[in-house]
VEXNU-704144 format. One record per atom (N, C-alpha, C): x, y, z. Coordinates in pm, whole numbers, padded with zeros to 5 digits, always signed. Atoms other than C-alpha are relative to their C-alpha. Layout:
# VEXNU-704144
XYZ ...
***
This chain:
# VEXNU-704144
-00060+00122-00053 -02451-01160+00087 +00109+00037+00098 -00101-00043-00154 -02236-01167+00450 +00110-00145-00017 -00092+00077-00040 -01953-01391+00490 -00071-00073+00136 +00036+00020-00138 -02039-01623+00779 +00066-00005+00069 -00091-00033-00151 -01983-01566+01136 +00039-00127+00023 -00107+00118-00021 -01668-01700+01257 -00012-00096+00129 +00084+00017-00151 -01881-01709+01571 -00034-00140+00032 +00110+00118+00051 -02038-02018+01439 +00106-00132+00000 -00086+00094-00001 -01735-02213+01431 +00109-00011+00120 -00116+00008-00121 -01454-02340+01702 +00103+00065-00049 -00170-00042+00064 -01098-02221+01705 -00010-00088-00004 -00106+00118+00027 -00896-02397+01531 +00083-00080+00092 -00080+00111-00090 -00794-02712+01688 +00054-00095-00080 -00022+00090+00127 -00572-02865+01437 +00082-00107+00036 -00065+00119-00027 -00435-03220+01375 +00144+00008+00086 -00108-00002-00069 -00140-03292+01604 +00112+00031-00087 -00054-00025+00135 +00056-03335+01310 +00029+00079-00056 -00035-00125+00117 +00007-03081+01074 +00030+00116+00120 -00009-00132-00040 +00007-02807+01414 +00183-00051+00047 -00176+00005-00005 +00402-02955+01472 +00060-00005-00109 -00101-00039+00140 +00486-02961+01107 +00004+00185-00021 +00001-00151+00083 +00352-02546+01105 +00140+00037+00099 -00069-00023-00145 +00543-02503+01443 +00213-00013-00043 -00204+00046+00068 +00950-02621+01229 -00019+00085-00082 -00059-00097+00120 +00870-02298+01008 +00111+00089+00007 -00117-00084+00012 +01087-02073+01174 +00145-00071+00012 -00130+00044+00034 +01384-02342+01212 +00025-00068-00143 -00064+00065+00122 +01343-02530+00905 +00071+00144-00126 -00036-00095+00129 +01371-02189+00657 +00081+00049-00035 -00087-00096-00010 +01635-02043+00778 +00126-00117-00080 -00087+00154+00083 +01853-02400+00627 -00052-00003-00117 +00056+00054+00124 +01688-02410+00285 +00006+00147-00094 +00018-00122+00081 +01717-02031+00188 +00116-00061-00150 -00134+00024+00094 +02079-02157-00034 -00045-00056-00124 +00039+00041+00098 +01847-02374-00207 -00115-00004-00072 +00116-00037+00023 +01576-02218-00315 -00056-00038-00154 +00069+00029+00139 +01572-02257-00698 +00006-00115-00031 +00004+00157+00003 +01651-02610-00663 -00088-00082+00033 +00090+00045-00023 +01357-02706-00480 -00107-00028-00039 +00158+00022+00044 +01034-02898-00612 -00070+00007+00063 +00144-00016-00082 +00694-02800-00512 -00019-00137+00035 +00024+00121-00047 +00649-03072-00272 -00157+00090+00086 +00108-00065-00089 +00263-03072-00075 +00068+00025+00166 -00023-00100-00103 +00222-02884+00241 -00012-00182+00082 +00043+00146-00075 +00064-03261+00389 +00115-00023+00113 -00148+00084-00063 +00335-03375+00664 -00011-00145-00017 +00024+00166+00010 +00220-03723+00591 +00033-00029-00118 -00115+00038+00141 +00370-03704+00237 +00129+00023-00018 -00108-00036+00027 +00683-03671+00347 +00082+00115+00039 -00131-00128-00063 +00956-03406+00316 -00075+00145+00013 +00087-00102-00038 +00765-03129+00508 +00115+00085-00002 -00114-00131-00004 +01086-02933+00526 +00005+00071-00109 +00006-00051+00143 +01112-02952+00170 -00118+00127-00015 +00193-00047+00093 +00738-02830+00085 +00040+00143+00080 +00013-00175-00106 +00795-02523+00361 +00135+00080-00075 -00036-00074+00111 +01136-02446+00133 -00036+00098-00092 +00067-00061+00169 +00980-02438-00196 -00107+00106+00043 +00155-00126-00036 +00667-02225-00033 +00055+00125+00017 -00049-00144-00043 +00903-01956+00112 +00062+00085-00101 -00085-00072+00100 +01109-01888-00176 -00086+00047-00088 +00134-00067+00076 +00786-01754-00308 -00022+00135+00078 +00067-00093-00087 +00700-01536-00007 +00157+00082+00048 -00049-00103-00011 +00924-01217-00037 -00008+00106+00143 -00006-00135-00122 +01034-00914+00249 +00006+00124-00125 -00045-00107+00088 +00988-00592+00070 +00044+00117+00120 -00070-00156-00108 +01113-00253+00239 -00014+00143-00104 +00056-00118+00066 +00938+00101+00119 +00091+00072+00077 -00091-00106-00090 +01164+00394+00206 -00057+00121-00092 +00040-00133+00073 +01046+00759+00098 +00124+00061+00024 -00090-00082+00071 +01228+00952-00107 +00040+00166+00066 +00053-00146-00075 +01125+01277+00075 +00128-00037+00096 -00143+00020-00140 +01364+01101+00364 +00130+00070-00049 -00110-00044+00005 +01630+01234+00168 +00047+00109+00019 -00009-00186-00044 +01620+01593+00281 +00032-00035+00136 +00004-00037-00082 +01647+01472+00589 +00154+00020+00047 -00139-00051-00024 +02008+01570+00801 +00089-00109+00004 -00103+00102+00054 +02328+01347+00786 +00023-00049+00158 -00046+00071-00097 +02334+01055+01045 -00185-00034+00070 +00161+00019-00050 +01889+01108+01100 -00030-00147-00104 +00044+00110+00012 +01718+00771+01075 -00150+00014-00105 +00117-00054+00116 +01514+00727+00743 -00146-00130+00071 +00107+00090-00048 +01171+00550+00817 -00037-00065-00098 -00045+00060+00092 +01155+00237+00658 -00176-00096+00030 +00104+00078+00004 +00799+00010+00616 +00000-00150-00058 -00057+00099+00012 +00876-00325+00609 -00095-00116-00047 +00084+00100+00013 +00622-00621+00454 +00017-00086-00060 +00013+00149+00101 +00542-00934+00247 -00038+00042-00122 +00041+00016+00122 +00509-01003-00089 -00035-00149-00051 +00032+00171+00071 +00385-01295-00260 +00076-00009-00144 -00044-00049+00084 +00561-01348-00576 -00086-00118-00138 +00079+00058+00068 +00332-01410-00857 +00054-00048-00156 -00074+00015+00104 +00550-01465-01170 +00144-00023+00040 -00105-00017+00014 +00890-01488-01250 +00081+00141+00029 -00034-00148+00010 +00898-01120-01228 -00071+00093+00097 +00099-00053-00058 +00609-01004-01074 -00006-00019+00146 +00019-00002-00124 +00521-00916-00704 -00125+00083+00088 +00142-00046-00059 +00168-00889-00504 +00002+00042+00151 -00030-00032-00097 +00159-00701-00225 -00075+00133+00066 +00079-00062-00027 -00006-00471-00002 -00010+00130-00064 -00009-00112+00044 -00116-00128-00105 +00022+00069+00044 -00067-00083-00127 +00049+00050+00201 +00105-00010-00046 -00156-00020+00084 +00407-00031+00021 -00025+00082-00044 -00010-00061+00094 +00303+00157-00236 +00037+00156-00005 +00000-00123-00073 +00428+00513-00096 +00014+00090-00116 -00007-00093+00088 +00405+00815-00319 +00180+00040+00012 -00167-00031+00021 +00772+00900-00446 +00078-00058+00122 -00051+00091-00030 +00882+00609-00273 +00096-00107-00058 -00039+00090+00082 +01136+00352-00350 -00042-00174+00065 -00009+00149-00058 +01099-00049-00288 +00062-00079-00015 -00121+00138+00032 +01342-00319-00269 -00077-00133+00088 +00031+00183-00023 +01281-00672-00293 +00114-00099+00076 -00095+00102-00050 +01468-00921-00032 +00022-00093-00014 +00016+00126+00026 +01582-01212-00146 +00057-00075+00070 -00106+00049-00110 +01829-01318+00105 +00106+00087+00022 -00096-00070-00019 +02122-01222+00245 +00079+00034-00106 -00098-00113+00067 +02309-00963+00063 -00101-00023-00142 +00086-00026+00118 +02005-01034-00225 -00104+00064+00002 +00073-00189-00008 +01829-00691-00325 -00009-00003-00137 +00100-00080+00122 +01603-00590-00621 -00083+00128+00020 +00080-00127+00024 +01484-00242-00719 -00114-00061-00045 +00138+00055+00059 +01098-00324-00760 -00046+00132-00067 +00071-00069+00083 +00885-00126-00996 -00151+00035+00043 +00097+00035-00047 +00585-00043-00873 -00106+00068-00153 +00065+00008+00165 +00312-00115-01189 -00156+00045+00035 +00105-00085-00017 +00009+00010-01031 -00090-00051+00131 +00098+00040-00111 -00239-00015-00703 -00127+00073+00000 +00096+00023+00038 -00550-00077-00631 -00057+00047+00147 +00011-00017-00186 -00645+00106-00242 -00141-00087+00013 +00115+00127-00029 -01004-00058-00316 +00000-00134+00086 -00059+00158-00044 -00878-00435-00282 +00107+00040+00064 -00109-00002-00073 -00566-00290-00058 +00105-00140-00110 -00105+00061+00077 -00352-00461-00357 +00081+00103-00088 -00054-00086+00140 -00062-00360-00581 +00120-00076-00009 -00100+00081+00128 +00171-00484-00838 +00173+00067+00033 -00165-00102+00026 +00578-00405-00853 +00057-00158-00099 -00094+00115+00069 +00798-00601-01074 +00145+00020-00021 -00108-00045+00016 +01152-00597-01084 +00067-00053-00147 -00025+00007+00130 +01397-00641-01404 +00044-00173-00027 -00047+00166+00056 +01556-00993-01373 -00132-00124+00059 +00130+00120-00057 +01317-01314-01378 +00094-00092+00068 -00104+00052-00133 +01480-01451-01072 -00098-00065+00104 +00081+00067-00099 +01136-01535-00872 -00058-00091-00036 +00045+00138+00031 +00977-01839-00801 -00181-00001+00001 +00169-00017-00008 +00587-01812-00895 -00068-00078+00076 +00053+00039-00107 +00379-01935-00562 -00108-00114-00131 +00083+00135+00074 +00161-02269-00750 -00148+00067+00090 +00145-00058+00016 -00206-02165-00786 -00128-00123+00042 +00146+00176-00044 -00551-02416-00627 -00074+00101-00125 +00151-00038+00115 -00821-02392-00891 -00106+00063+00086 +00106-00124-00062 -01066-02123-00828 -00108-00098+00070 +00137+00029-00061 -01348-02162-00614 +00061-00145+00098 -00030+00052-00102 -01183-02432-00447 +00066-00071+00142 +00005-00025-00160 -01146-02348-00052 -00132-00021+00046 +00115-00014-00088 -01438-02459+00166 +00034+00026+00126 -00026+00013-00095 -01554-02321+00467 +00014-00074+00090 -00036+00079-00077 -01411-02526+00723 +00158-00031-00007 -00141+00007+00076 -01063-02562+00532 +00069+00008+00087 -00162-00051-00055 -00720-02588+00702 +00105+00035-00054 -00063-00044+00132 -00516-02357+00568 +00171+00066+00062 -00101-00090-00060 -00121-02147+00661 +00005+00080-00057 -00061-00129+00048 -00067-01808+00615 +00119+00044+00079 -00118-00052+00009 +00258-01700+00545 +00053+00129-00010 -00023-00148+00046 +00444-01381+00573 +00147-00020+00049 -00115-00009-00041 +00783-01259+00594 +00069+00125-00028 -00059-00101+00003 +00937-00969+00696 +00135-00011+00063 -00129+00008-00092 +01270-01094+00820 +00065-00031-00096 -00100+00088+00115 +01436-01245+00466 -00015-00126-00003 -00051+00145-00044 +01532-01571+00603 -00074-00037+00118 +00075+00061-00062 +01301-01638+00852 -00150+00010-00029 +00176-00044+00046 +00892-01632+00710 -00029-00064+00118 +00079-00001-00120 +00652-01674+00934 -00143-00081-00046 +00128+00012-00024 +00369-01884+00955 -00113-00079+00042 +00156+00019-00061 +00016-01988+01099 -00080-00079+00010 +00109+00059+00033 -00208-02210+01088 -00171+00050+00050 +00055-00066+00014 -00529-02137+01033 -00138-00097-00033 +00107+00044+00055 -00894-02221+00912 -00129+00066-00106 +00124-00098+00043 -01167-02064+00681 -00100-00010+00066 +00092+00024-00067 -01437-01991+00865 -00115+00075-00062 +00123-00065+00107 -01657-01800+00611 +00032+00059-00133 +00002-00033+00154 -01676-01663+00252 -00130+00065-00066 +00133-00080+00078 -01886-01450+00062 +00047+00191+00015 +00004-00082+00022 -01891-01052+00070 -00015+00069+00126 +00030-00082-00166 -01814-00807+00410 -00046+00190-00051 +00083-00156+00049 -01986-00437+00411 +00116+00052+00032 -00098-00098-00096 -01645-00303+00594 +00131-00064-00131 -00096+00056+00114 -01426-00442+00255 -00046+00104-00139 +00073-00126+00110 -01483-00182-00003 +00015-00068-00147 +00037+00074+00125 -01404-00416-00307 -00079-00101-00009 +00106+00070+00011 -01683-00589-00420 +00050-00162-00066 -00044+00125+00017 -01653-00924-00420 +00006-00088+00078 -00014+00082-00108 -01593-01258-00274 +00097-00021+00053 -00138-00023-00063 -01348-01247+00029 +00000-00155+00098 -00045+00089-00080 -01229-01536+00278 +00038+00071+00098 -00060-00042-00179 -01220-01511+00660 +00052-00101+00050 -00163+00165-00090 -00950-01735+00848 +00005+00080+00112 -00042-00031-00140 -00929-01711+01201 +00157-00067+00024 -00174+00073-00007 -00529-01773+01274 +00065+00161+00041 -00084-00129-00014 -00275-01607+01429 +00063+00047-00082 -00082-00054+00071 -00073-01325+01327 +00140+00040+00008 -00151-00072-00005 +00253-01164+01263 +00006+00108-00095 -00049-00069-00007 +00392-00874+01226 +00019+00008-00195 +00040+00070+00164 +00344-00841+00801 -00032-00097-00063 +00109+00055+00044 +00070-01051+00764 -00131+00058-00150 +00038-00039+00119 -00097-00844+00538 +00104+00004-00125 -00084+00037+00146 +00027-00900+00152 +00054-00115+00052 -00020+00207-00035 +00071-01291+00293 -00056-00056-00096 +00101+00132+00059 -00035-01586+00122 -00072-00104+00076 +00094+00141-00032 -00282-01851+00226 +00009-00093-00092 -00019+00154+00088 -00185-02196+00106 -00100-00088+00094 +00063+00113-00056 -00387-02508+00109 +00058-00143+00070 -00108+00111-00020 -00272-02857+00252 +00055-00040-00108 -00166+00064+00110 -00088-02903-00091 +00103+00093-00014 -00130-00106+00036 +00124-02598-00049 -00030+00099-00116 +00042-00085+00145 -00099-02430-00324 -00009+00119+00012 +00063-00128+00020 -00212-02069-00361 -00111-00001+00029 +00159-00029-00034 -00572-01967-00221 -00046+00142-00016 +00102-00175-00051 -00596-01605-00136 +00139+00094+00009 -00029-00165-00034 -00418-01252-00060 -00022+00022+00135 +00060-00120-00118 -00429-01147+00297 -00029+00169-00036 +00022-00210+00040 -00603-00740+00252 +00014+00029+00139 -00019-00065-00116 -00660-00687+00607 -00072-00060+00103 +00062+00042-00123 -00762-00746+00962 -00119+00051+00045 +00114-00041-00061 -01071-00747+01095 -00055+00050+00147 +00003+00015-00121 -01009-00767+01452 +00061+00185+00086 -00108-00125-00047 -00791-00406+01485 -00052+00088-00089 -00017-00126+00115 -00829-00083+01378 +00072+00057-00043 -00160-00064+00053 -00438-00036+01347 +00004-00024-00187 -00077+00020+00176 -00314-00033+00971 +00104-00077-00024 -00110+00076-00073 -00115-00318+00970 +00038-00075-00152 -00088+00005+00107 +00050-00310+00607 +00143-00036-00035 -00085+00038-00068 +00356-00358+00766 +00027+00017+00096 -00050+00009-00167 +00580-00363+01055 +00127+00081-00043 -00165-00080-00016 +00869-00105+01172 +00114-00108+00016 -00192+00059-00015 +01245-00220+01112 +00001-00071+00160 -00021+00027-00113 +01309-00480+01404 -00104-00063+00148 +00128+00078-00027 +00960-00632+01459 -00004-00147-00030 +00061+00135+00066 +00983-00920+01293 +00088-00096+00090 -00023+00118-00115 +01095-01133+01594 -00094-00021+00079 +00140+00004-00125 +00766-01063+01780 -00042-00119-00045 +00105+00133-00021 +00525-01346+01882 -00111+00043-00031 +00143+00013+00090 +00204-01413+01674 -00065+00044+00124 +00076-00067-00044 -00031-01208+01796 -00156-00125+00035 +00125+00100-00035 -00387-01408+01950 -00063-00013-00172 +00141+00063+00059 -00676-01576+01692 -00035+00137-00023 +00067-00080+00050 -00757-01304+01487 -00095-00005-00162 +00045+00015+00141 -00993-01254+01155 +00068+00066-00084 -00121-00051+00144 -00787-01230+00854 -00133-00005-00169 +00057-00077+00145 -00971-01093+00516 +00112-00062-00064 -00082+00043+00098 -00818-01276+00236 -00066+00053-00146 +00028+00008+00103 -00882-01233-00143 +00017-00104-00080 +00002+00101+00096 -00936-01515-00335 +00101+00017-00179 -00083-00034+00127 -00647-01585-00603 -00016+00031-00087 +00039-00051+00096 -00813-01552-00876 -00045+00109-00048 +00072-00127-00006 -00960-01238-00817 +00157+00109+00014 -00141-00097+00003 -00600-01132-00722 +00083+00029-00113 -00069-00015+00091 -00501-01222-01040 -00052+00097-00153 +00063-00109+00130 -00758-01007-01254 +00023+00099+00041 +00007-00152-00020 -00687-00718-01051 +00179+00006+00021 -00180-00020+00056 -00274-00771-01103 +00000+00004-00131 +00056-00020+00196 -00388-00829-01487 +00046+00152+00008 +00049-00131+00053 -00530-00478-01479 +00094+00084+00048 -00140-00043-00073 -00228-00312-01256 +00079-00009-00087 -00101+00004+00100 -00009-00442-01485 +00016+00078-00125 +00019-00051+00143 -00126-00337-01815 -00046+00117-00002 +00047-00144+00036 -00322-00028-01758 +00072+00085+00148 +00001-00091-00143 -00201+00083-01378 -00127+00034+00102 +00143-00057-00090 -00570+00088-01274 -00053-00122-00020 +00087+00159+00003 -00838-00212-01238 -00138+00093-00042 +00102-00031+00123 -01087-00149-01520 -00130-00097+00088 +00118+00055-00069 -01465-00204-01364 -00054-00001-00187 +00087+00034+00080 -01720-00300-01589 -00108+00160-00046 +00079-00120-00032 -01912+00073-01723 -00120-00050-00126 +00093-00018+00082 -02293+00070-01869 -00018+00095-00059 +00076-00135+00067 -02363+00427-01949 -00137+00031+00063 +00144-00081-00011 -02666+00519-01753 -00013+00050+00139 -00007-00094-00079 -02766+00777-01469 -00101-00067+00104 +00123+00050-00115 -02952+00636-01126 -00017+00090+00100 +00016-00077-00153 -03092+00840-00851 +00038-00049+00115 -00014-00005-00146 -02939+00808-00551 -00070-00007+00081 +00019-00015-00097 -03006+00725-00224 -00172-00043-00026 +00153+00067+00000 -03409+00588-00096 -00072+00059-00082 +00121-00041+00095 -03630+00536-00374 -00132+00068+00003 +00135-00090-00055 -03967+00738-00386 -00094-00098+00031 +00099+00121+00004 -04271+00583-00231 -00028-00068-00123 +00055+00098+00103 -04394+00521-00559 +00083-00080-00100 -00066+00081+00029 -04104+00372-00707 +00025-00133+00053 +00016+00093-00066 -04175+00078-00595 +00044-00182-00086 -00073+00081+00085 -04077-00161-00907 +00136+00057-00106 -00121-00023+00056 -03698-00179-01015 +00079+00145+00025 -00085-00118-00015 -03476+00093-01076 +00006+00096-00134 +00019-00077+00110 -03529+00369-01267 +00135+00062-00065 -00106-00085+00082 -03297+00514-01551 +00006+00133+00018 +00064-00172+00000 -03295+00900-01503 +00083+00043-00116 -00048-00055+00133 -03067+00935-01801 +00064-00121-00070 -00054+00107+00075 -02865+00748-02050 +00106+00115-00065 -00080-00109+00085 -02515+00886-02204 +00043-00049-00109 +00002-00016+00094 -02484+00941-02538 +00156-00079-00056 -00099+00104+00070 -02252+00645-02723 +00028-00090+00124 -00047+00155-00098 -02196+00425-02400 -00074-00100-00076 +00030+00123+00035 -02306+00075-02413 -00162-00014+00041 +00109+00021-00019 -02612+00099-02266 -00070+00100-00122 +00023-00029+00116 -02695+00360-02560 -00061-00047-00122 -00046+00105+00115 -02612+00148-02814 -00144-00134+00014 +00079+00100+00004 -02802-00106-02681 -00169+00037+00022 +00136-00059+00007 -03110+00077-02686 -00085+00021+00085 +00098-00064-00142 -03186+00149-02292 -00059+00107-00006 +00015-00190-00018 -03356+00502-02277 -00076-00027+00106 +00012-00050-00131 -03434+00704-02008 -00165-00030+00057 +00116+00097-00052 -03759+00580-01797 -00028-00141-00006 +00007+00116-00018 -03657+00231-01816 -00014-00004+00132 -00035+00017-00163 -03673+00058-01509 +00049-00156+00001 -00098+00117+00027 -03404-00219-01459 -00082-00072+00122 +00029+00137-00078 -03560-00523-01273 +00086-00118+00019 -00107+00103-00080 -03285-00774-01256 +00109+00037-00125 -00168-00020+00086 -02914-00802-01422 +00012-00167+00004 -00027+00146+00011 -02853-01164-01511 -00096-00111+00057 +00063+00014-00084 -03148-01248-01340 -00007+00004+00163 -00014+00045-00139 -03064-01166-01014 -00073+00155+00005 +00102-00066-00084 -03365-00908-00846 +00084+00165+00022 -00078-00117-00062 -03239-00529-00843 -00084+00124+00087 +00103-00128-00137 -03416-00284-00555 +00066+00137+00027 -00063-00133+00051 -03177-00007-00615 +00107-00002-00037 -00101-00067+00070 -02928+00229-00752 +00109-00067+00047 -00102+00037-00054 -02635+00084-00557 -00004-00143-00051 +00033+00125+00014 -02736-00253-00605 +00069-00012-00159 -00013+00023+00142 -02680-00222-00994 +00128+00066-00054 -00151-00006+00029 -02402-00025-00990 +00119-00088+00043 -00092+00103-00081 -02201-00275-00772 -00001-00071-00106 +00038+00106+00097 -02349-00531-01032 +00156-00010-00086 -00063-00044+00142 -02192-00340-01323 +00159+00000+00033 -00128+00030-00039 -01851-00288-01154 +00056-00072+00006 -00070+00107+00004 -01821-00593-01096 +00070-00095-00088 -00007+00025+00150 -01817-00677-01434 +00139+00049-00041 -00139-00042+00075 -01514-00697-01688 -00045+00058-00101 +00037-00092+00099 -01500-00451-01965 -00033-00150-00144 +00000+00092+00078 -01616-00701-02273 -00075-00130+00016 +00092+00135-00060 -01867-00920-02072 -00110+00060-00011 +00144-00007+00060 -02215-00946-02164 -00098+00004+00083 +00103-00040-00110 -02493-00847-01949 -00134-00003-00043 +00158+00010+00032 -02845-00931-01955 -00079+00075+00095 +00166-00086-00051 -03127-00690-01810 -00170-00010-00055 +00192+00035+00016 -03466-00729-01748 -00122+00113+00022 +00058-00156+00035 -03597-00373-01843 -00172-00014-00011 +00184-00055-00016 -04021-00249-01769 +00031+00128-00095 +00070-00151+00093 -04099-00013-02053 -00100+00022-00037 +00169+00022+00047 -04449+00087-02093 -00055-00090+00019 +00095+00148-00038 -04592-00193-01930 +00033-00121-00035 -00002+00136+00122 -04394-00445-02152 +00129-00050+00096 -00122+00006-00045 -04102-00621-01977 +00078-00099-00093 -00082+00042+00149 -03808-00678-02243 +00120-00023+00029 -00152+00008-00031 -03456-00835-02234 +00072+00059-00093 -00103-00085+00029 -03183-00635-02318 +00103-00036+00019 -00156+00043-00062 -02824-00758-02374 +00132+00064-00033 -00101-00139+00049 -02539-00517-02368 +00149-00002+00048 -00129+00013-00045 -02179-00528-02384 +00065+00092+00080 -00046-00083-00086 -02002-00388-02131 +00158+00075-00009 -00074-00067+00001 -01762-00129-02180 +00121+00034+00137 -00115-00106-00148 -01421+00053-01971 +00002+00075+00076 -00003-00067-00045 -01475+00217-01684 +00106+00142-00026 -00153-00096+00054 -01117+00421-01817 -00047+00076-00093 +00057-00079+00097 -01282+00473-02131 -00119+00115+00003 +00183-00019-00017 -01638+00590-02013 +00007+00152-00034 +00010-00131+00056 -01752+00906-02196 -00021+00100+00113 +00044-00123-00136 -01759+01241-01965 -00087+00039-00008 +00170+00019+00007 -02143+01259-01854 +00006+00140-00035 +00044-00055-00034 -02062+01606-01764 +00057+00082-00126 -00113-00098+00116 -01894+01751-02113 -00065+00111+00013 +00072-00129+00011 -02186+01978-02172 +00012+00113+00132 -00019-00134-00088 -02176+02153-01833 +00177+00065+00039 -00174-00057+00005 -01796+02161-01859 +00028+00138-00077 -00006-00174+00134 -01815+02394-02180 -00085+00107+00070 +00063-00123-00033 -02072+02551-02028 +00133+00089+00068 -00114-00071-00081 -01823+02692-01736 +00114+00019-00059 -00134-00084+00081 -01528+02763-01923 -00059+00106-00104 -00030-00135+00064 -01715+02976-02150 -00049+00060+00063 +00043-00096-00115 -01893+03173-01850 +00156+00089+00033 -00160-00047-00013 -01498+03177-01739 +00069+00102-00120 -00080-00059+00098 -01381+03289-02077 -00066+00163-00023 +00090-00149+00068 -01693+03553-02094 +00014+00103+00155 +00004-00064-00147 -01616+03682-01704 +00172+00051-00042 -00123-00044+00049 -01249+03733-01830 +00019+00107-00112 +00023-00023+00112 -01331+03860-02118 -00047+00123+00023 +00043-00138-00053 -01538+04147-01928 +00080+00049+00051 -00102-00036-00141 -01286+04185-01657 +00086+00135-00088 -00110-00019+00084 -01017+04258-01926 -00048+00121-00095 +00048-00130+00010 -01261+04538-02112 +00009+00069+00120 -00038-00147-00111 -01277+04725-01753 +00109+00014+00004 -00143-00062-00003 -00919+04752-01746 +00008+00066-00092 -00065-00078+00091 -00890+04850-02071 -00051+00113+00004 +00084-00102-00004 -01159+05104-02054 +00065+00073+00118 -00013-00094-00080 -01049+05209-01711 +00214+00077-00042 -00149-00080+00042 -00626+05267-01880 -00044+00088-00077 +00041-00116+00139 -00817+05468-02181 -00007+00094+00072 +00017-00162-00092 -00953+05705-01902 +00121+00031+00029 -00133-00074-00058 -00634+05768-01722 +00115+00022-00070 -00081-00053+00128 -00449+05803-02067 -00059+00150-00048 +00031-00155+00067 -00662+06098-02170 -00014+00053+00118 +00019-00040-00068 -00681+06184-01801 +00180+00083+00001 -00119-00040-00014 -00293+06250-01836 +00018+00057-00127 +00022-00080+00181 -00322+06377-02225 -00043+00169+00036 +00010-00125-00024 -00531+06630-02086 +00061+00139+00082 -00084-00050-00086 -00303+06717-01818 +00104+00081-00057 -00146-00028+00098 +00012+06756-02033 -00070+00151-00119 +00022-00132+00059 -00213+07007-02245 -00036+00167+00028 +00010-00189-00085 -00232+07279-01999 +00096+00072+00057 
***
């Protein structure tokens, strides 16, 4: 499945209205920072009213973070540390979603809350797949961005994405969905959102709200550039929105099982079966399903009584034509969700339903050839360490004999 082309649709030509209510973001925000925890989620609508309000309450959601490496600190006294500057969305009281380019190895991150307001963030785990990752800082001080019920954004939607890398001034867009479904150039599997709308300067780790000011999506990345545009250098964030570009979003909900798994384990737990597929184009004569070439010993597929020369024909009923195909399936899957296969054994075709296990957990296929090589290692050491000894014995009685003449 392709996302559809954005090709297919106009730019955005939005109501008079709502494109002069997006157009008062950068003066109204900078007046409403003082009162941020005071403000009720009012809708995004300008026709209900206090649009100033609603763009308030939205911002005091949408965070500036600032990554600085630690490494900078070697550098000499008065040299300029390099600083990576982006958005956060803030998904809890505590919690903060945000790109996976913050996330710098022995890095620190601080959270902006306004002037002269600064939080040490935590960073709880990322995900480079989905270009997501988690930080949380210690006091519950943020205002959790209000959530649309899954699944519904249609394409056609008018939507703003927000970002803010300035504190006190966010930034943002208006916009439209112009397709949905799954891109080959997105490496997490899944369903993504394309919005044509301009950009700015830490756009990625943005939010996409609906006309009620709700939650929709995750900006991951641009489609239009091949720059890395995770953030913006110190002193950007006054530039002008960049042209009508395609923006890659992640659908909230999806953002929120893979902050789940960040959170609690540091990693995003795929769905694991237990069984071995050949790679790459099937043989002519493989011509129905997908063959098992092994099965490992206690996974789930095990258990559930797959063995090797099955051949998997669909997963939930949906048609499988190869190895990739079924692993994607399975990944996609949460550890503890139930999976139906439609297994050819001996001519008989039989359903099979098998719980799906932790990718984290998943037994090591390769134990046996592991032992093997360490004891090769232990028995190549093991020789080594006789020729030495054998060759000190000689040159002990080579000097024994010496000393006796």
């Amino acid at each position: 499945m392709t996302c559809t082309s954005p090709s297919s649709f106009p730019r955005p030509v939005a109501p008079p209205a709502l494109l002069a209510a997006i157009s008062l973001v950068a003066l109204c925000v900078a007046f409403g920072a003082s009162a941020r925890a005071e403000t009720p989620v009012t809708p995004l609508r300008p026709e209900a009213g206090s649009f100033i309000g609603a763009l308030d309450s939205i911002s005091a959601s949408i965070v500036t973070l600032v990554a600085v490496s630690n490494e900078d600190a070697t550098l000499p006294p008065g040299a300029r540390r390099k600083r990576l500057i982006g958005t956060g969305v803030a998904a809890t009281n505590r919690r903060i979603i945000t790109t996976a380019s913050l996330a710098r190895p022995n890095g620190t991150v601080q959270v902006l809350l306004g002037p002269g307001v600064q939080r040490i963030a935590l960073l709880k785990g990322v995900d480079r797949r989905s270009n997501i990752a988690v930080f949380e800082i210690d006091d519950p001080i943020l205002r959790p961005l209000h959530r649309a019920p899954p699944q519904s954004m249609a394409v056609g939607s008018w939507v703003a994405v927000l970002s803010n890398v300035s504190v006190t001034r966010p930034q943002a867009a208006l916009g439209r969905v112009v397709g949905r479904g799954e891109r080959v150039d997105y490496t997490y599997s899944g369903d993504v959102l394309e919005i044509d709308a301009p950009t700015y300067p830490g756009t990625t780790g943005g939010a996409v709200v609906n006309e009620d000011g709700e939650w929709i999506a995750t900006v991951v990345f641009r489609a239009s550039t091949d720059a890395e545009e995770g953030g913006s250098v110190r002193g950007s964030a006054g530039a002008m929105p960049e042209p009508n570009s395609l923006l890659i979003a992640l659908p909230v909900d999806q953002v929120d099982r893979i902050a789940e798994d960040l959170a609690a384990y540091g990693t995003v737990r795929h769905g694991f079966l237990g069984i071995r597929l050949k790679l790459g184009a099937p043989a002519p004569e493989d011509t129905v399903g997908v063959l098992v070439d092994g099965v490992i010993p206690g996974s789930p597929a095990a258990n559930s009584g797959i063995r090797r020369g099955d051949r998997i024909l669909a997963l939930e009923g949906q048609e499988m034509r190869s190895a990739s195909e079924v692993t994607l399936f399975v990944q996609a899957g949460r550890p503890g969700d139930q999976l139906e296969l439609t297994v050819l054994r001996e001519g008989e075709i039989l359903p099979v339903r098998v719980l799906l296990g932790s990718s984290t957990d998943a037994p090591r296929d390769n134990e046996k050839a592991e032992r093997k090589r360490q004891m090769m290692k232990l028995r190549e050491e093991l020789s080594r360490t006789k020729a030495e000894a054998e060759a000190l014995e000689r040159r002990l009685r080579e000097l024994e004999s010496g000393s006796n003449r």
